[in-house]
Structures are given as C-alpha cells and as structure tokens.
C-alpha positions, 0 to 999 in steps of 0.5 A: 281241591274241594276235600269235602267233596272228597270225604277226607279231611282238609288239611291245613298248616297254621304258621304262626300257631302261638300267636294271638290269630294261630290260637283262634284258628286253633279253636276254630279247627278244633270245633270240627274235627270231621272236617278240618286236621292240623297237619303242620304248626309253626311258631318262633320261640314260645316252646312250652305253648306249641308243646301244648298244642302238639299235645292237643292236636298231634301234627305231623311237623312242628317247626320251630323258627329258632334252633335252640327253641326247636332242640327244646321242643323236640326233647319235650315231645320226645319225653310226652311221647308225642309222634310230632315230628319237629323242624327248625328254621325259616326253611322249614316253615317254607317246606310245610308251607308247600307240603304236598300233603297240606290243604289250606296254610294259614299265614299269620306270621307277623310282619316280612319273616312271613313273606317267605312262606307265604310265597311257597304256599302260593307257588304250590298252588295251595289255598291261601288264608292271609292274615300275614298282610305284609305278604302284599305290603311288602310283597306287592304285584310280585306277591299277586304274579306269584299266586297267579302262577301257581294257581293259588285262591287267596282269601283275606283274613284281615276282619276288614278285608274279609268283610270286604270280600263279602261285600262285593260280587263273586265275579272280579270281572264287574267290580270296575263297572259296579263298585264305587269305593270300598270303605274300612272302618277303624276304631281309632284304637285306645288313644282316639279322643286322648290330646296329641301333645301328650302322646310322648308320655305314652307307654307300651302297656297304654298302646297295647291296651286296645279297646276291642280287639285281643292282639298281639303287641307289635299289631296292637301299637300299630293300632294304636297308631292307626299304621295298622290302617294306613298297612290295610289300606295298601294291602286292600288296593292290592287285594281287589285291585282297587286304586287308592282314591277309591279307598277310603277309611272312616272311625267306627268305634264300636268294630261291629261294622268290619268294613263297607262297599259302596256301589255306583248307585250309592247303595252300599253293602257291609259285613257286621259280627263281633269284634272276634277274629274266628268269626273271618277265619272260620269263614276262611277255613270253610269258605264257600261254605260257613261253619260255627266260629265259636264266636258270639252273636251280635245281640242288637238289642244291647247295642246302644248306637252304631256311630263313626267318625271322618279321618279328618274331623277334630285333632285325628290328623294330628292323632295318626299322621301316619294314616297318610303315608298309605296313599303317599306310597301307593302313589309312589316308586314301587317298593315305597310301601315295602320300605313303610312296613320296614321302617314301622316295624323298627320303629314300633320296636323299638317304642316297645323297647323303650328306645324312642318315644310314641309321638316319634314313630311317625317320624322314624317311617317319614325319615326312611321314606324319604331318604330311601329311593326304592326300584321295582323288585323282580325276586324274592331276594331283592324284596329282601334287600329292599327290606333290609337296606330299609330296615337298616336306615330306620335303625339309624333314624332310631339311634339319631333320635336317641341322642 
C-alpha cells in the first residue's frame, strides 16, 4: 500500500529498536513525523533504552523478548504514564510483526532469533526492510517462497545490498541478459594490513573497533573476520538470484563505494554515500521515493583517493580464510549455509566471552561444516532443528578447543 497516496501515515515496527540499526531507523523516522509512525518496537533486554524511546515516540506495543525485562518495562511505563502497551516474548514480536494495523517492519534483529519474525511479516504481505540477513542465510528459498506467498516487497538494508538495489534495472525480468556480476566492497575492517600469526593475541575490544562503520558487537568481530562478507555473499545470491560465480567481492577501505554492478558491456554502475546506515534505511523506509537520512554528505573534495584491494593479494587469504566458506556452501547440500550462520554465531560468542581465541573462529565453523550433513527444510521448525543441531555441534568444537 502506497500510504502516501492515502494521506496517512506509514506505520512501521522496528524489531530490534536498541540496537545500533533500530536507533538509526529511529532517527531517520523522527525526521518525518508527517510521514512515517512508530507503531510498534521491540528489543530484548535493554529496558531502560526502549523506556527512552516509548518516551519519545509513544507506540502502541513494546515488546520485550525476555520476560523479566518486559515486567520491568511495563512497570516503568506505567509509573512515566506512558500509553504503550507492553508484551513479552518471541511471540509477540512474531504478533506486531504481522500486526494488521502495521505498514512496513524493520527487521534487525540480530542473527536466527530473527527469522521467526521476519517470516510473519512476510506471510502477511507487509513491506519488508531487511537488515536481519540471516532471514536468508539461514532461511534460504524458504525465506524467499514465503515472501512470495504473501505477497510481500522485500528491500535490503545491508549498505551493500541496498547499493546493489540501486544499481540494477527496475525489471528482475532482464537482470539474466543484462548483468555480468555484482561486486560487494569490504573495507577489510580493523586488522587488513595487521600480520596473520598475531591474530591469537587479539582481544574483543581490538575486533570490535571498526574503522568506519558504528556496529554492534557480534556484527562488528564479524567484520573483523570478514564472516560478515562471506554472510552477504550468501545473502546477495539469494536476494537477486545471482549464482555464486558471478558474486564477487573486492577490499575498498574507505566504505565510500558501498557496492557495484557490472554489466555485460563491462560498464559498471555504483552507489556511493557515507559510510552512515540512515543513508539505505531512509531510502528503505521512503523507497521509491528519497527523503532527508540525517546522514552527511560526501564531500569529495576532502577525499584523498578511492583505492581497493583483490581478496587474494598480500596474506588476506590467510587474514579472512572464512570469506571462502560463502561459496563452498552455496555450492553445497542445502542447509550447508544455515549450519554457517549457526556454528559463526557460537564461535563469535564465545571469542567474546573469551572462551576460545580469534584465529580459532574459523576453525569452530569449518568443523561444524564438515561434521554436519544438513538436508532440504520444508518448515519453519526444521530450519530450527538444523539450526539448533548445528549450534550444538559447534558448542562441542568450542569445548574441544578449550582443552
């Protein structure tokens, strides 16, 4: 539904509201208050922020995915007098995701908690903003029949997958015929020119320093690790029907190119902004129109150089030997990248927890890979199984190292 068109208000859920892409939706929102209404937030834990922000915006629901955090949250609105009304658990995230009242939901939830979600919003037919990628990496043709069936339009929010959005031609029809391969930049994050054999010395606090982008943690170390990309790659094949082979991926350290489409006459299209996440949400949430992101300009003038880097020059195969995985699993038993996403997310845990070190993250998801012997999943409750099952093998790899 255009609601412009209608003179009311687009409505929108942002699932995931605390985090570092909810916040930024936030301010994005709050720079049109004629056009776009926070119907519904959710978060998991972090009460006295979502408190903050019912303050602010007064939506009808909040949910809080832990039930202590929720009983917490609806005392403190009760005592700011505030009208939100207050809901716990997954769900009810799955409920205001689906709400028929709701427009648009921004899904950035971070990591398979979200795919639950994302996939009520797509049942009910509601325009969906992804920022959530493992919806696809986990959730895979599935995740796309489901979108399908409701009827549902799909925009990326990814900084890479939204540029490649803009890059390529309106009809999906001619991308077969008219594209040659889509390009995503990577800035190689904080440790691109750091010595591989010092890698087991790196600490939480060093990974998640990222020279360009604001994150949150765990998508941080994933950068770090250059996982992130190897997660985008999966997700891009998917997004645009793209096969692996024509996906490829080049170190732009600056992140002021966000990603590219090479044509079959070799010409090639890209989409360039500050490294700032309003600049795709804003174009997500206005989409096809543009509206003000709060983000700043490019001033060119000020750039020294645009530069990049191939993959494979100098020790980077050796730096992010996890890029790889992204096609070695594309190419593999579907299910191969839910089990990824599953053994990245305990190993990335547990580096942050201390548990194992950042050189042996690669080794905890090559482990699970190749232990695990997925098959096709026809249900939301099989992804889950896969998921778990995988999760659990990683948890053993952990404790095997920690020995």
């Amino acid at each position: 539904m255009n609601t412009q068109s209608t003179g009311r208000r687009q409505r929108v859920a942002i699932l995931g509201s605390t985090g570092s892409i909810g916040v930024s939706t936030l301010e994005v929102m709050a720079l049109h208050p004629q056009r776009l209404e926070v119907f519904a937030l959710a978060a998991c834990t972090q009460v006295d922020k979502m408190l903050a922000q019912c303050a602010q915006f007064k939506p009808v629901f909040a949910v809080m995915a832990n039930p202590a955090a929720a009983r917490e949250l609806a005392q403190k609105c009760k005592g700011n007098s505030l009208p939100t009304q207050v809901l716990s658990g997954p769900k009810a995230i799955e409920e205001i995701a689906s709400h028929e009242q709701v427009d648009s939901v921004m899904a950035a939830i971070v990591g398979a908690a979200g795919l639950a979600s994302c996939l009520a919003a797509a049942r009910a037919g509601k325009r969906l903003l992804l920022a959530n990628k493992e919806a696809l990496v986990v959730g895979g043709d599935f995740f796309l029949r489901s979108v399908a069936a409701g009827g549902a339009k799909l925009l990326p929010i990814d900084s890479e997958h939204s540029a490649v959005f803009q890059s390529l031609p309106d009809d999906p029809a001619c991308w077969a015929a008219q594209i040659d391969k889509i390009i995503l930049t990577a800035s190689g994050g904080p440790f691109r020119q750091r010595d591989p054999a010092t890698f087991g010395a790196i600490t939480p606090d060093q990974a998640c320093a990222h020279p360009n982008w604001v994150m949150g943690r765990k998508i941080s170390v994933d950068s770090a690790t250059m996982m992130n990309k190897a997660l985008e790659v999966i997700e891009a094949s998917y997004l645009f029907g793209m096969a692996p082979n024509r996906i490829e991926v080049v170190i732009h350290p600056q992140s002021v190119i966000h990603s590219m489409v090479q044509y079959r006459d070799h010409s090639v299209l890209a989409q360039l902004g500050t490294p700032d996440m309003k600049v795709p949400i804003a174009l997500g949430l206005s989409w096809p129109d543009r509206v003000t992101s709060g983000a700043e300009a490019l001033d060119f003038g000020a750039m020294a150089d645009l530069s990049f880097e191939s993959i494979t020059s100098n020790d980077h195969p050796r730096r992010f030997p996890g890029l790889r995985l992204a096609w070695q699993v594309l190419d593999a038993a579907p299910g191969s990248t839910a089990v990824l996403n599953a053994a990245n997310e305990v190993a990335v845990a547990a580096f942050l927890q201390g548990t194992i070190r950042f050189d042996q993250i690669h080794a905890v998801n090559l482990e699970t890979l190749s232990a695990m012997q997925p098959s096709p999943s026809g249900s939301l409750e099989d992804l889950l199984a896969l998921d778990g099952t995988s999760r659990a093998l990683a948890q053993r790899v952990v404790k095997a190292l920690q020995c």
